[in-house]
C-alpha positions, 0 to 999 in steps of 0.5 A: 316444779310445776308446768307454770315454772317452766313457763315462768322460766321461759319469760325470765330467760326471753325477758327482752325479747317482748315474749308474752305469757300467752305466748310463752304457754303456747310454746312449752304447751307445743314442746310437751304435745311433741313429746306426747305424740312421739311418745304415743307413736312409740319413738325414740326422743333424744334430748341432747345433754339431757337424756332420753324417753324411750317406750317400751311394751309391758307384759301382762301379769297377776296382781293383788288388791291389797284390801281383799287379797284378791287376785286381779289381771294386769292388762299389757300395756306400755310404760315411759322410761327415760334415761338421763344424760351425762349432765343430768347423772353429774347432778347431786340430789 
């Protein structure tokens, strides 16, 4: 799935309500720079029934190049983790 199918399903679901694609774009556009910013500013995002996007600070390692075999510094940094909610862990893939 794709940015577009969400929007696509955004104009399926507002089909009545004289919704534009421009103006679809623009909202699930608004909702994913949402969850960016707080992202960025290392908050908490809980989407209720769904689940949960948490930032946590990640350490500074050693790794490998795997070509050369080389050993290469791994810089700290921050990584995403999401934490899916009770609806989402009942789904069977």
């Amino acid at each position: 799935m794709i940015k577009l199918d969400i929007v696509n399903a955004v104009l399926a679901k507002l089909e009545g309500a004289g919704v534009s694609r421009v103006k679809a774009e623009q909202a699930v556009e608004t909702v994913f720079e949402s969850l960016k910013n707080g992202m960025g500013r290392t908050q908490r995002i809980e989407l209720r029934r769904f689940g949960v996007f948490t930032v946590k600070p990640r350490k500074t390692g050693i790794g490998r190049n795997p070509r050369t075999g080389e050993e290469v510094n791994i810089p700290p940094g921050k990584a995403v983790r999401f934490k899916p909610g009770k609806e989402l862990q009942g789904l069977e893939g």
